[in-house]
C-alpha positions as CSV (number, residue, x, y, z in Angstrom):
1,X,0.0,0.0,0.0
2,X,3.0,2.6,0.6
3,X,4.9,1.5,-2.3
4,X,5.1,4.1,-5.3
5,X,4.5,3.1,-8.2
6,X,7.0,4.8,-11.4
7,X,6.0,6.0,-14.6
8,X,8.1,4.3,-17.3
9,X,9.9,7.5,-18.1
10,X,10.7,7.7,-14.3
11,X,12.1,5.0,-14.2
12,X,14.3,5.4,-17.3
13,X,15.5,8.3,-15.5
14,X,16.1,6.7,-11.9
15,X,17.8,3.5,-14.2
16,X,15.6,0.9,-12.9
17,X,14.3,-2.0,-13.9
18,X,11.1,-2.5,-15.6
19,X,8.7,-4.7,-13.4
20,X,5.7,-4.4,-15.8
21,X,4.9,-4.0,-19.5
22,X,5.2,-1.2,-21.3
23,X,2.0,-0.6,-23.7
24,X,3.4,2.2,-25.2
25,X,6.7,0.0,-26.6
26,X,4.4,-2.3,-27.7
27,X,2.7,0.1,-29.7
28,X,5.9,1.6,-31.3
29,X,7.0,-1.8,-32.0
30,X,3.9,-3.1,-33.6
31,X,4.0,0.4,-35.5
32,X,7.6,0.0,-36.4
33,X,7.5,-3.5,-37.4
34,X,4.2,-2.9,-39.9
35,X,6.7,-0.8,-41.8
36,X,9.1,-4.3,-42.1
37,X,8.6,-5.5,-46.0
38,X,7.0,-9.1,-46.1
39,X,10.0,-11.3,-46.2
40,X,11.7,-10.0,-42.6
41,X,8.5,-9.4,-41.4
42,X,7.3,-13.7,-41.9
43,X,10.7,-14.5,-40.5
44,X,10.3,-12.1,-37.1
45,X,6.5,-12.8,-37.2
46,X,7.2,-16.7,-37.1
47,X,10.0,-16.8,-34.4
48,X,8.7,-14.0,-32.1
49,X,5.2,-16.6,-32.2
50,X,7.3,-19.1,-30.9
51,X,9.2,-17.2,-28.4
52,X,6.2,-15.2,-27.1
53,X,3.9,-18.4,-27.2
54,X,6.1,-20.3,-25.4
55,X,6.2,-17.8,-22.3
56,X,2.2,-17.7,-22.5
57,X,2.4,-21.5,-22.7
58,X,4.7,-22.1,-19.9
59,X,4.9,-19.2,-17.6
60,X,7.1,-20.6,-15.2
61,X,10.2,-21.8,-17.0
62,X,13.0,-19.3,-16.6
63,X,14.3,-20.9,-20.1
64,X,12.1,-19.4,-22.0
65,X,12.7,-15.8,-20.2
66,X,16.2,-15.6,-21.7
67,X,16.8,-14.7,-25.0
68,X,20.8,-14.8,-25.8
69,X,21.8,-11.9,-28.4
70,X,24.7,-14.4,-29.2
71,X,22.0,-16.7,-30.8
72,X,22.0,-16.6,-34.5
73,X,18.7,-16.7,-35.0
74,X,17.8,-14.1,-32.2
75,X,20.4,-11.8,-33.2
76,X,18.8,-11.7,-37.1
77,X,15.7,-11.1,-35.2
78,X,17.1,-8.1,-33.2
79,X,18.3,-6.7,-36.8
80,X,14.6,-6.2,-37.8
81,X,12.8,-2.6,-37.2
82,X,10.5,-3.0,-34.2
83,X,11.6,-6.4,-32.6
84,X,13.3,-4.3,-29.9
85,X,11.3,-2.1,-28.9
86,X,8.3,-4.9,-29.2
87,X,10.2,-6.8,-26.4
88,X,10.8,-4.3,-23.9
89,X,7.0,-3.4,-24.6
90,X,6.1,-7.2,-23.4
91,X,7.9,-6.5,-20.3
92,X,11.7,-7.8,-21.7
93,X,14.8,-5.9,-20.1
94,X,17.8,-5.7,-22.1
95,X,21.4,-6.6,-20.7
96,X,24.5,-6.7,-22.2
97,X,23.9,-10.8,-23.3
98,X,20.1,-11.0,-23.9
99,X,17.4,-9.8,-23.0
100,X,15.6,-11.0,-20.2
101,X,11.4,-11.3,-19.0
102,X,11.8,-10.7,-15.1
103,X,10.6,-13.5,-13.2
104,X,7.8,-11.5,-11.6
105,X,6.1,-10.8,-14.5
106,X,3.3,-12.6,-15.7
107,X,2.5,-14.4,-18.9
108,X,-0.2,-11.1,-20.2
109,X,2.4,-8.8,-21.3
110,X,3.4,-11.5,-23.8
111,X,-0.4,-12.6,-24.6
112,X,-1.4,-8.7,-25.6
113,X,2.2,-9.1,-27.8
114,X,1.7,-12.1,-29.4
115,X,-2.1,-10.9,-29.8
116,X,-1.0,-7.7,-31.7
117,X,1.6,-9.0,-33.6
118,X,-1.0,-12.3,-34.6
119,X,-3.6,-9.2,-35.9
120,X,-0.9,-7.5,-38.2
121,X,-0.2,-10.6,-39.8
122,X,-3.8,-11.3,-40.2
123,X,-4.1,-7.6,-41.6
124,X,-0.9,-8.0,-43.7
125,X,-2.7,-11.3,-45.2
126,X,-6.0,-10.0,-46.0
127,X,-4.4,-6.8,-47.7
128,X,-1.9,-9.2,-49.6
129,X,-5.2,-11.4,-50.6
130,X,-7.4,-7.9,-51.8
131,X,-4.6,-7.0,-54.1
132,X,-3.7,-10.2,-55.5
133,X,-8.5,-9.8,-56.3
134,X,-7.5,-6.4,-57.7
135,X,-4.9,-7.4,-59.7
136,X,-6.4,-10.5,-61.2
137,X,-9.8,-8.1,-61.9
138,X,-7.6,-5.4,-63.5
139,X,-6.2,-8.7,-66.0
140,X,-9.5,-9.5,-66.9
141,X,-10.6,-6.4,-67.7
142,X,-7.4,-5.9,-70.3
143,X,-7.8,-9.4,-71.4
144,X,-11.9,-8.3,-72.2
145,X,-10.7,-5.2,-73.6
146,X,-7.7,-6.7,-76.0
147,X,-10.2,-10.0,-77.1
148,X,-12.5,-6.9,-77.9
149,X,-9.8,-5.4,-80.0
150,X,-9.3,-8.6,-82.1
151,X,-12.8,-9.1,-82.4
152,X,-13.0,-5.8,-84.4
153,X,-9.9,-6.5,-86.4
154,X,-10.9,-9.7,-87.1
155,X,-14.1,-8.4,-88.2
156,X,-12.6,-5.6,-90.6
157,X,-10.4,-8.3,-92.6
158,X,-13.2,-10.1,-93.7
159,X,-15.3,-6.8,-94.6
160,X,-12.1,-6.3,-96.6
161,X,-12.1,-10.0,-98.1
162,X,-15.3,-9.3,-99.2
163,X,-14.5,-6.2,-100.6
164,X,-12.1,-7.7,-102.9
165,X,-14.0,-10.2,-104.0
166,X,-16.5,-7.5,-105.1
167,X,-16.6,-6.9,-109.3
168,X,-15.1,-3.6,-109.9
169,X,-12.2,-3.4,-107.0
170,X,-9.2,-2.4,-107.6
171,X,-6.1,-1.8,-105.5
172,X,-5.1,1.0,-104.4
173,X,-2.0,3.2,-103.2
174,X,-1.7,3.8,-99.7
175,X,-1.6,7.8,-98.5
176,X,-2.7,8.8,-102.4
177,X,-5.9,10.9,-103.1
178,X,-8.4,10.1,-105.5
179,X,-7.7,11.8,-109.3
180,X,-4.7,10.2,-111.2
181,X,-4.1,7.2,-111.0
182,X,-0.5,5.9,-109.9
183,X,2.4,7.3,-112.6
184,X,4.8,4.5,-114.7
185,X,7.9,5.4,-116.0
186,X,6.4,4.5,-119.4
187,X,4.0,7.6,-118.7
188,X,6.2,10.1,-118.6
189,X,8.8,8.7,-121.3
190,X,11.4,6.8,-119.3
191,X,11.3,3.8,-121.1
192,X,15.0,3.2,-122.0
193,X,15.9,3.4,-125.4
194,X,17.3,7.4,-125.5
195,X,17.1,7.9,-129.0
196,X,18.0,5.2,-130.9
């Protein structure tokens, strides 16, 4: 009852350790990481499942509290935008080794993580899914308009079949107005014999 509680910024300042989640972290994280492009994002998405699910799964095993930054696969993880500040939002301290989920802390920090970061993918998945709808309608519609354009083409060659077959047709120059018909070099006296 006489114990003060600290605001997280207060306790930046005094340098002590964070005994509960910080939902504003988790915010910025969650923002930070929607920014991630698809591939990175999968790969954090799919191992920060596992690590999160496992603390929610199994509260009380301090092996799943500790997360080495000498790990391979947890230091790739640290390398994407948001995965940091995502952790120390979920109630994760970082030391100069890993980071580490305080024994006092309960599993809900980690639920409301894995929770928010389960919605983005969801999100990221039904955006994915609307444009791949979009871009399939937008093919049909220049497929519809194309087979249109053959149609009519198609159409004019036989209108010009027909045309030739028609008593009376006769061929003529393209670009050249009606009048005179097309000039031989017989016409105008180049015929090849000059004169003798």
């Amino acid at each position: 009852e006489g114990a003060r509680v600290c605001s997280p910024g207060r306790r930046l300042r005094l340098k002590l350790p964070f005994t509960m989640p910080n939902p504003i972290k988790l915010k910025v994280g969650l923002e930070m990481l929607s920014e991630v492009r698809i591939g990175p994002f999968g790969e954090a998405h799919a191992l920060l499942s596992k690590v999160l699910g496992n603390i929610v799964a199994h509260p009380d095993e301090a092996k799943y509290r500790t997360l080495k930054k000498s790990n391979a696969k947890i230091g790739a993880l640290l390398a994407v935008s948001g995965v940091k500040a995502l952790l120390i939002g979920v109630g994760f301290t970082e030391e100069s080794e890993a980071f580490v989920l305080p024994a006092e802390l309960g599993p809900a920090g980690c639920a409301a993580g894995l929770a928010g970061l389960n919605a983005q993918a969801d999100e990221r998945q039904s955006a994915e899914s609307s444009a791949k709808l979009q871009a399939a309608s937008e093919l049909q519609k220049k497929q519809a308009v194309e087979a249109e354009k053959r149609k009519l083409e198609k159409l004019q060659i036989q209108d010009d079949a027909e045309a030739r077959k028609q008593p009376g047709w006769r061929a003529k120059a393209a670009g050249v107005k009606g009048g005179r018909d097309i000039v031989t070099p017989s016409d105008i006296g180049a015929c090849g014999n000059a004169g003798g």
